[in-house]
C-alpha positions in Angstrom: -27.1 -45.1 -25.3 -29.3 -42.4 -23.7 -32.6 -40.8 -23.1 -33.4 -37.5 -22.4 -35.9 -35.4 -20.9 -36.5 -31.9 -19.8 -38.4 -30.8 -16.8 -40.1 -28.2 -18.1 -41.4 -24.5 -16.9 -42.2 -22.9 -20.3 -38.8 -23.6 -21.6 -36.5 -26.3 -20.7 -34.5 -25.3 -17.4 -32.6 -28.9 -16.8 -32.3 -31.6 -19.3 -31.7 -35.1 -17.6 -29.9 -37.7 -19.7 -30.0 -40.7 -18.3 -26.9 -42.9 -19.6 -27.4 -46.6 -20.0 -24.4 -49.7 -20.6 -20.8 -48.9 -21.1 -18.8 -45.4 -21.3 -15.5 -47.1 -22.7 -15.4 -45.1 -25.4 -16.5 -44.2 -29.2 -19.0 -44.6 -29.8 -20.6 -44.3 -26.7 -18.7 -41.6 -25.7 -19.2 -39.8 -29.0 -22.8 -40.1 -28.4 -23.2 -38.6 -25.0 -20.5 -36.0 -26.0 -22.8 -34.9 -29.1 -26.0 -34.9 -27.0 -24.6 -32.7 -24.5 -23.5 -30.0 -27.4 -26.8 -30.1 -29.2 -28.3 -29.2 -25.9 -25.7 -26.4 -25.2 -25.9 -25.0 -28.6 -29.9 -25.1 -28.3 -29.7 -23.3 -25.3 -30.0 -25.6 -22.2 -27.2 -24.9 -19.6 -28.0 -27.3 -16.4 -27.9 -30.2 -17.4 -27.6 -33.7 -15.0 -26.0 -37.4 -16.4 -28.1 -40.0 -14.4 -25.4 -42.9 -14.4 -27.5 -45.2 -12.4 -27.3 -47.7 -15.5 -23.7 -47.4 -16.6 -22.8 -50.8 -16.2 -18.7 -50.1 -15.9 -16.7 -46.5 -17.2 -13.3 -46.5 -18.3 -10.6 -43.4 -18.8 -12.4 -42.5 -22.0 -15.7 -43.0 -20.4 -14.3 -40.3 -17.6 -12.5 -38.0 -20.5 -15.6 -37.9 -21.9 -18.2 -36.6 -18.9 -15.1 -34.0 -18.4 -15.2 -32.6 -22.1 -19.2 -32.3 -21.2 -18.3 -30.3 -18.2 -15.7 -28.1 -19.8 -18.4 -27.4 -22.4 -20.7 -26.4 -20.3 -18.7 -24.2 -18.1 -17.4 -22.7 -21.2 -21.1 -21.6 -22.2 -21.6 -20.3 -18.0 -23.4 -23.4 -17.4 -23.9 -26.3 -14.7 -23.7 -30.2 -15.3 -24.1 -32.6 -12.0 -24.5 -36.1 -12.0 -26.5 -38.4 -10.0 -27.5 -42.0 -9.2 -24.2 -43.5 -9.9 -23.8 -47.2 -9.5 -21.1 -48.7 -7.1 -19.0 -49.9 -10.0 -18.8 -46.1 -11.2 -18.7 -44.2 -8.2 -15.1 -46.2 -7.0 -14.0 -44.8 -10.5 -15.0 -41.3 -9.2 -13.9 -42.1 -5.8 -10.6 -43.0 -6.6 -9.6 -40.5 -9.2 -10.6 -38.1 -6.8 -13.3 -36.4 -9.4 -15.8 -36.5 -6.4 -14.4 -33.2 -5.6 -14.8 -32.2 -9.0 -18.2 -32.5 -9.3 -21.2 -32.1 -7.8 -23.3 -35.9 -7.2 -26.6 -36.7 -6.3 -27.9 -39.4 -4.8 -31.3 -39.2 -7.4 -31.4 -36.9 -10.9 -34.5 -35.7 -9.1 -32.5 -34.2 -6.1 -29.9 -32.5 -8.9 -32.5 -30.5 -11.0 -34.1 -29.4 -7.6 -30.3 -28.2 -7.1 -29.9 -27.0 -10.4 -33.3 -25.4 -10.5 -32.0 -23.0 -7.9 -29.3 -21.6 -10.0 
């Protein structure tokens, strides 16, 4: 489902996970959900979902990235996306979560963002 990595000064300051297929639910959804708690509950707090190879996103796929986000608020932290394909990005677009959160047009452009935090 995903990959991670860290860009790293001494300890990990963003973790990138880079999302790949589906987000239509478990257990795809259960995945990236668990990933983004092990991070939180190991300390990392900015944290950016590159969606730039989610093929398609449903309502569980969205309910999901927004129990991330209320996670990660909950622990004072940041999570931004980037790279979204079309496909996903109309999803965003038309549920109106681009005013929710914050999207980059590369993961490298978010943990320059986040990195300022």
């Amino acid at each position: 489902m995903s990959r991670s990595s860290g860009h790293r000064t001494g300890t990990i300051r963003v973790a990138v996970l880079t999302i790949h297929g589906n987000l239509m639910g478990p257990p795809d959804t259960d995945d990236l959900i668990e990933k983004v708690k092990d991070l939180v509950e190991n300390g990392v707090f900015r944290i950016v979902l590159e969606l730039r190879h989610v093929r398609w996103i449903n309502s569980l796929g969205v309910g999901s990235i927004l129990h991330c986000r209320s996670m990660i608020d909950n622990a004072g932290g940041w999570l931004h996306l980037s790279s979204l394909s079309e496909k996903v990005r109309s999803v965003f677009i038309m549920s109106q979560l681009t005013k929710v959160f914050s999207i980059h047009d590369s993961f490298k452009e978010a943990v320059e963002e986040l990195n300022k935090v």
